[in-house]
N, C-alpha and C positions, 0 to 999 in steps of 0.2 A: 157781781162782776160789773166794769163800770169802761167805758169808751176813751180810750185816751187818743191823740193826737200829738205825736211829735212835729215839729219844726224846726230843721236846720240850718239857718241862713249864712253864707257866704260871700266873701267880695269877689267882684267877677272874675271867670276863668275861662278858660277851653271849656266853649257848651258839651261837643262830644266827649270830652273826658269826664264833666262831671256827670253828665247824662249814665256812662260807665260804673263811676265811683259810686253813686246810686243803687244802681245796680246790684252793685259787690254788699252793698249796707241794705241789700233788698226794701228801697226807700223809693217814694215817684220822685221824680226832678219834677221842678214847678220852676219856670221863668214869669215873675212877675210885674206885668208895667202898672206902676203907682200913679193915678191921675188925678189931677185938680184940673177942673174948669177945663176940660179936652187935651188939654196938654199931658203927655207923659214928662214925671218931676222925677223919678228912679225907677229903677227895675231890679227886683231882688230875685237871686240866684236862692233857690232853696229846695229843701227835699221834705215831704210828707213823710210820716211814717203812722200808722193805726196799726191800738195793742189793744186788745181786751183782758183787761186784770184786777182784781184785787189788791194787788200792793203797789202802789203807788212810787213804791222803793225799786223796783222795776223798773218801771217807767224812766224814772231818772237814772237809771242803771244805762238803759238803753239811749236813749237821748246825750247822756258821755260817750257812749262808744262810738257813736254815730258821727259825733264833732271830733275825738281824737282819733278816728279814721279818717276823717276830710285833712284835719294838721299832718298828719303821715303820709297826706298825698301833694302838703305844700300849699294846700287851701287857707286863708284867715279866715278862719269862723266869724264872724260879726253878732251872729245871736244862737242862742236857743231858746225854745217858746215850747211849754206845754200846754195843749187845751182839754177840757174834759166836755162833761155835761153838763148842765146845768141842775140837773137835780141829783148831782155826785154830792153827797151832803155829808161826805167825807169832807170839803170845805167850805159847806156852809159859814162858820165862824172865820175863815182867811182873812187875814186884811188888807193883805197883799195880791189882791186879784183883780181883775174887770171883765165886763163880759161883753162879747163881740157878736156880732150875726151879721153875714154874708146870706147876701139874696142874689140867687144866680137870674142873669135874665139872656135870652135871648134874641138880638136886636139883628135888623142888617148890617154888613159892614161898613165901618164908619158909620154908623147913628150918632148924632151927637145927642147924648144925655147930661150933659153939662149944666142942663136948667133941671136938672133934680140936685145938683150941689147947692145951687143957690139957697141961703139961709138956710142951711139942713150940715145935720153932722155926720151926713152919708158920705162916704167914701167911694171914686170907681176906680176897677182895676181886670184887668185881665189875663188869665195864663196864657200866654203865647203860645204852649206845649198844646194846649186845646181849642179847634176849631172846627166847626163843623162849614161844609163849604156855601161861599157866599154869605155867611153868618159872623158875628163875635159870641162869643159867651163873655157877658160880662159879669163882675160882680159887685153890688154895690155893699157895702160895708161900716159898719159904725161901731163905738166902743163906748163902754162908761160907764162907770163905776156905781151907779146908782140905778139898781134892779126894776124899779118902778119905772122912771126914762127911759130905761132900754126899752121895755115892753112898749112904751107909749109911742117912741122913735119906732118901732117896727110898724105898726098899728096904723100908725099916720105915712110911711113908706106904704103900705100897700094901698092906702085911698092914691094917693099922687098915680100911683100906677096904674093904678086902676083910670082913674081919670084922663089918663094920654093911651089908653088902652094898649098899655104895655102886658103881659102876661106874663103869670108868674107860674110856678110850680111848686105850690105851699110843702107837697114832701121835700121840695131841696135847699129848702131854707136851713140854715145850719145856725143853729143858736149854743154859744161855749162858752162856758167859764176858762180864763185864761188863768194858771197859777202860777205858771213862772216864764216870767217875760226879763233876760238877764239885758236887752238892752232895748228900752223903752223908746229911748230916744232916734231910733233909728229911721221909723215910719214919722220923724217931725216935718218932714217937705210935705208929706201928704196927710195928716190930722192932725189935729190940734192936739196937745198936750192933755195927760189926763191927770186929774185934781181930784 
Protein backbone atom coordinates (compact mmCIF):
# COMPACT_ATOMS: atom_id res chain seq x y z
CA UNK A 1 0.00 0.00 0.00
CA UNK A 2 1.61 3.25 -0.97
CA UNK A 3 0.76 7.29 0.12
CA UNK A 4 -0.58 9.21 -2.58
CA UNK A 5 -1.45 12.95 -2.47
CA UNK A 6 -3.87 14.64 -4.61
CA UNK A 7 -3.76 18.38 -5.82
CA UNK A 8 -6.28 20.40 -7.28
CA UNK A 9 -5.38 23.77 -8.39
CA UNK A 10 -7.75 26.50 -9.48
CA UNK A 11 -8.09 30.05 -10.61
CA UNK A 12 -9.36 32.31 -8.05
CA UNK A 13 -12.83 32.17 -6.82
CA UNK A 14 -15.22 32.86 -3.75
CA UNK A 15 -12.84 31.53 -0.83
CA UNK A 16 -16.04 30.47 1.05
CA UNK A 17 -17.52 28.71 -1.74
CA UNK A 18 -14.60 26.81 -2.64
CA UNK A 19 -13.71 26.26 1.11
CA UNK A 20 -17.55 24.36 0.69
CA UNK A 21 -16.71 22.73 -2.64
CA UNK A 22 -13.90 20.95 -0.71
CA UNK A 23 -15.81 19.99 1.41
CA UNK A 24 -18.35 18.22 -0.76
CA UNK A 25 -14.95 16.43 -2.50
CA UNK A 26 -13.98 15.67 1.25
CA UNK A 27 -10.63 17.48 0.07
CA UNK A 28 -8.57 20.35 2.66
CA UNK A 29 -8.81 23.87 0.75
CA UNK A 30 -5.07 25.27 0.81
CA UNK A 31 -4.62 29.08 -0.15
CA UNK A 32 -1.22 29.33 -1.14
CA UNK A 33 1.15 32.60 -1.25
CA UNK A 34 4.13 31.79 -3.64
CA UNK A 35 7.22 34.00 -2.66
CA UNK A 36 10.48 35.14 -4.10
CA UNK A 37 12.82 37.39 -2.21
CA UNK A 38 9.71 38.41 0.40
CA UNK A 39 7.49 39.39 -1.97
CA UNK A 40 4.27 37.28 -2.71
CA UNK A 41 4.51 36.51 -6.92
CA UNK A 42 0.74 34.24 -6.87
CA UNK A 43 -1.29 32.68 -4.65
CA UNK A 44 -2.80 29.24 -5.58
CA UNK A 45 -6.30 28.29 -4.79
CA UNK A 46 -5.97 24.42 -4.32
CA UNK A 47 -7.32 21.29 -2.34
CA UNK A 48 -5.20 18.38 -0.85
CA UNK A 49 -6.65 15.20 -1.03
CA UNK A 50 -4.56 11.74 0.69
CA UNK A 51 -5.44 8.12 -0.53
CA UNK A 52 -3.83 5.08 0.76
CA UNK A 53 -3.69 2.34 -2.28
CA UNK A 54 -2.46 0.05 -4.45
CA UNK A 55 -3.70 1.01 -7.60
CA UNK A 56 -2.51 3.94 -8.79
CA UNK A 57 -5.53 3.74 -11.29
CA UNK A 58 -7.53 5.01 -8.33
CA UNK A 59 -5.69 7.70 -7.65
CA UNK A 60 -6.18 9.18 -11.00
CA UNK A 61 -9.82 8.03 -10.83
CA UNK A 62 -10.12 10.18 -8.05
CA UNK A 63 -8.01 13.18 -8.90
CA UNK A 64 -10.84 13.44 -12.22
CA UNK A 65 -13.52 13.48 -10.19
CA UNK A 66 -12.26 15.90 -8.00
CA UNK A 67 -11.28 18.56 -11.06
CA UNK A 68 -14.85 17.61 -12.89
CA UNK A 69 -16.64 18.55 -9.57
CA UNK A 70 -14.81 21.91 -9.37
CA UNK A 71 -15.97 22.39 -13.69
CA UNK A 72 -19.55 21.63 -12.44
CA UNK A 73 -19.26 24.24 -10.00
CA UNK A 74 -17.84 26.74 -12.65
CA UNK A 75 -14.38 26.64 -11.25
CA UNK A 76 -11.12 26.55 -14.28
CA UNK A 77 -9.19 23.83 -13.13
CA UNK A 78 -5.62 25.22 -13.86
CA UNK A 79 -3.77 21.93 -12.78
CA UNK A 80 -3.75 18.53 -11.21
CA UNK A 81 -0.57 17.18 -9.48
CA UNK A 82 -0.16 13.73 -8.03
CA UNK A 83 2.57 13.16 -5.42
CA UNK A 84 3.54 9.80 -3.93
CA UNK A 85 6.67 8.46 -1.93
CA UNK A 86 9.63 8.45 -2.64
CA UNK A 87 10.35 4.88 -2.33
CA UNK A 88 6.75 3.92 -4.35
CA UNK A 89 9.10 1.94 -6.77
CA UNK A 90 6.05 1.42 -8.59
CA UNK A 91 7.94 4.43 -10.51
CA UNK A 92 11.05 4.23 -9.98
CA UNK A 93 11.77 3.84 -13.83
CA UNK A 94 9.12 7.12 -14.72
CA UNK A 95 10.66 9.75 -16.71
CA UNK A 96 8.21 11.90 -16.37
CA UNK A 97 8.62 12.94 -12.69
CA UNK A 98 10.62 15.08 -10.11
CA UNK A 99 10.95 15.10 -6.72
CA UNK A 100 9.90 17.92 -4.36
CA UNK A 101 10.47 18.48 -0.43
CA UNK A 102 8.78 20.95 1.72
CA UNK A 103 10.34 21.88 5.04
CA UNK A 104 7.91 23.46 7.29
CA UNK A 105 9.37 26.05 9.48
CA UNK A 106 8.04 28.03 12.12
CA UNK A 107 9.23 31.68 12.28
CA UNK A 108 7.49 35.07 13.83
CA UNK A 109 5.33 36.77 11.88
CA UNK A 110 6.74 38.62 9.16
CA UNK A 111 10.36 37.02 9.55
CA UNK A 112 12.01 37.74 6.49
CA UNK A 113 13.66 34.54 5.18
CA UNK A 114 14.41 35.84 1.93
CA UNK A 115 18.33 35.38 2.61
CA UNK A 116 17.81 31.48 2.49
CA UNK A 117 16.53 32.13 -1.40
CA UNK A 118 19.56 33.81 -2.15
CA UNK A 119 21.61 31.37 -4.48
CA UNK A 120 19.43 28.37 -3.31
CA UNK A 121 16.78 26.55 -5.33
CA UNK A 122 14.52 26.81 -2.23
CA UNK A 123 11.25 28.01 -2.55
CA UNK A 124 9.05 30.13 0.36
CA UNK A 125 5.47 29.82 0.72
CA UNK A 126 2.75 29.78 3.03
CA UNK A 127 -0.89 28.35 3.50
CA UNK A 128 -2.86 31.22 4.55
CA UNK A 129 -5.67 28.50 5.93
CA UNK A 130 -2.77 27.76 8.69
CA UNK A 131 -1.54 29.74 11.46
CA UNK A 132 -0.79 29.55 14.66
CA UNK A 133 -1.10 32.96 16.53
CA UNK A 134 1.51 35.55 16.46
CA UNK A 135 3.52 32.92 14.21
CA UNK A 136 3.72 31.88 10.14
CA UNK A 137 4.23 28.54 9.23
CA UNK A 138 6.17 28.64 6.50
CA UNK A 139 7.33 26.39 3.88
CA UNK A 140 10.40 26.24 2.07
CA UNK A 141 10.35 24.13 -1.00
CA UNK A 142 12.50 22.85 -3.90
CA UNK A 143 12.25 20.44 -6.84
CA UNK A 144 14.61 18.55 -9.32
CA UNK A 145 14.73 16.14 -11.23
CA UNK A 146 18.10 14.57 -10.22
CA UNK A 147 17.64 12.28 -6.88
CA UNK A 148 21.16 12.82 -5.80
CA UNK A 149 20.77 17.09 -5.71
CA UNK A 150 17.67 16.72 -4.24
CA UNK A 151 19.21 14.90 -1.18
CA UNK A 152 22.20 17.12 -1.29
CA UNK A 153 19.80 20.54 -1.56
CA UNK A 154 17.90 19.13 1.64
CA UNK A 155 21.30 18.39 3.51
CA UNK A 156 22.69 21.70 2.89
CA UNK A 157 19.03 23.36 3.79
CA UNK A 158 19.30 22.04 7.18
CA UNK A 159 23.02 23.35 7.88
CA UNK A 160 21.68 27.11 6.67
CA UNK A 161 19.10 26.46 9.22
CA UNK A 162 20.67 25.31 11.63
CA UNK A 163 23.20 28.14 11.28
CA UNK A 164 20.53 31.12 11.81
CA UNK A 165 19.16 28.87 14.48
CA UNK A 166 16.01 28.38 12.67
CA UNK A 167 14.35 24.89 13.95
CA UNK A 168 13.19 22.36 12.19
CA UNK A 169 10.97 19.32 12.89
CA UNK A 170 12.96 16.47 10.75
CA UNK A 171 9.25 14.16 11.19
CA UNK A 172 7.48 17.04 8.94
CA UNK A 173 9.70 17.20 6.42
CA UNK A 174 7.81 15.83 3.33
CA UNK A 175 9.97 14.25 0.73
CA UNK A 176 7.61 13.26 -2.81
CA UNK A 177 7.94 11.93 -5.82
CA UNK A 178 5.66 14.11 -8.13
CA UNK A 179 4.16 11.83 -11.22
CA UNK A 180 1.85 13.87 -12.71
CA UNK A 181 2.21 17.49 -12.79
CA UNK A 182 -0.50 18.43 -16.07
CA UNK A 183 0.71 21.99 -15.88
CA UNK A 184 4.25 22.56 -15.01
CA UNK A 185 4.49 25.75 -15.98
CA UNK A 186 2.24 27.37 -13.61
CA UNK A 187 4.61 27.64 -10.48
CA UNK A 188 7.18 29.75 -13.32
CA UNK A 189 7.00 33.20 -11.21
CA UNK A 190 8.11 31.23 -8.34
CA UNK A 191 10.89 28.37 -9.56
CA UNK A 192 12.84 28.03 -12.12
CA UNK A 193 11.91 25.71 -14.70
CA UNK A 194 12.77 22.05 -14.61
CA UNK A 195 15.29 20.27 -17.13
Amino acid sequence: MYNYEIHVTVESCNIDHFKRYCGDANAKPLLIDLQRTGIIVDKHLMCSKRISTDDYGYVVYEALKISNFFISKNLNVLRIKIETEINNLIFIYHSNFYYECHVPVIVKDNFDMSFLQKNSDWHLSKNVFKKIENYDIMFLTTRNVNYNQFEKSIEELKLKLESFKILINEDKIEKECVILDTNLSLDNKWVKNLS
